[in-house]
C-alpha positions in Angstrom: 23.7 5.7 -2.5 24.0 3.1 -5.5 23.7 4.2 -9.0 20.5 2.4 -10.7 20.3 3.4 -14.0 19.8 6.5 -16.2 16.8 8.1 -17.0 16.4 10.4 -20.1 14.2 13.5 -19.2 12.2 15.5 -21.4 13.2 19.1 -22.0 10.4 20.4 -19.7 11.4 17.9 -16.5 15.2 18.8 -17.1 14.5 23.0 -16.9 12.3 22.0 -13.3 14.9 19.6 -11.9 18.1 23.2 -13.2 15.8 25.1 -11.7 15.1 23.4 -8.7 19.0 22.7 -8.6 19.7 26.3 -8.4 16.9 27.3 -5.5 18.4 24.7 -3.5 21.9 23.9 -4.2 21.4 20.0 -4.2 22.8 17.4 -6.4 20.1 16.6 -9.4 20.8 13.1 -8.1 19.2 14.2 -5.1 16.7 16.2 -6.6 15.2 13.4 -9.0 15.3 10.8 -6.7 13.4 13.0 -3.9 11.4 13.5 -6.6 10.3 10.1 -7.5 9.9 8.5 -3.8 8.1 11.8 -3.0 5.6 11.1 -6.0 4.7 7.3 -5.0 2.2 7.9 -2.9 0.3 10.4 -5.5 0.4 7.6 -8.2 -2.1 5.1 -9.0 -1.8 2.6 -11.1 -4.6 1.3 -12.9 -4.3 -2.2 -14.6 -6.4 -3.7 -17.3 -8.3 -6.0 -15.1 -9.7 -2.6 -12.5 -10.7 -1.0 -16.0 -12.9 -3.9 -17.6 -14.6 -4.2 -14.1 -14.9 -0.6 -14.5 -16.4 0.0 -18.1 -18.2 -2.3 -19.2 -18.1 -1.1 -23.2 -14.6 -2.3 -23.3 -13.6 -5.8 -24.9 -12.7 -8.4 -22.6 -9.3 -9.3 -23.0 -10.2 -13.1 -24.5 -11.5 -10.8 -27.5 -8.1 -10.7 -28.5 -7.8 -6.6 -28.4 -6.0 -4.7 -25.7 -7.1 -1.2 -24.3 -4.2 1.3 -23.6 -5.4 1.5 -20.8 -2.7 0.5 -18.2 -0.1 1.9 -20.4 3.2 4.6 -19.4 0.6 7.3 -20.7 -2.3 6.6 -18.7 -0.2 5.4 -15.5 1.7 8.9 -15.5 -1.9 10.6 -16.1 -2.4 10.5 -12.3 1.1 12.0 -11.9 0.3 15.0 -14.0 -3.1 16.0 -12.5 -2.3 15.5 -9.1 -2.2 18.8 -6.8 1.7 20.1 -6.0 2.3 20.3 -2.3 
């Protein structure tokens, strides 16, 4: 397996993936990547174009203002209220 990159967790993500580590005796590599490739298919992304078709209150993007949403915050939203299985 090649080595990507890093990833800084937050304090929360980094007591799941020790606890997680200690149910199961895997490597965190393991663990996060399992993680993140398990977690694809629960993710949607949501650009800015699906949102102005969506809402029409919104500026269009010509207006020269940009919505957040689209964002790291509102992409992992989907992540965070998805149901565990």
């Amino acid at each position: 397996m090649e080595c990507i990159g890093t990833v800084r967790l937050t304090p929360e993500a980094e007591k799941v993936v020790h606890r997680l580590k200690a149910k199961t005796g895997l490597p965190i590599r393991q663990i996060v990547s399992d993680i993140i490739v398990q977690a694809e298919v629960i993710i949607t992304i949501e650009t800015e174009e699906d949102t102005y078709m969506k809402t029409p209150f919104l500026p269009s993007p010509s207006a020269g203002s940009s919505p957040t949403v689209g964002s790291p915050a509102s992409f992992w939203s989907a992540a965070r209220t998805a149901p565990c299985s």
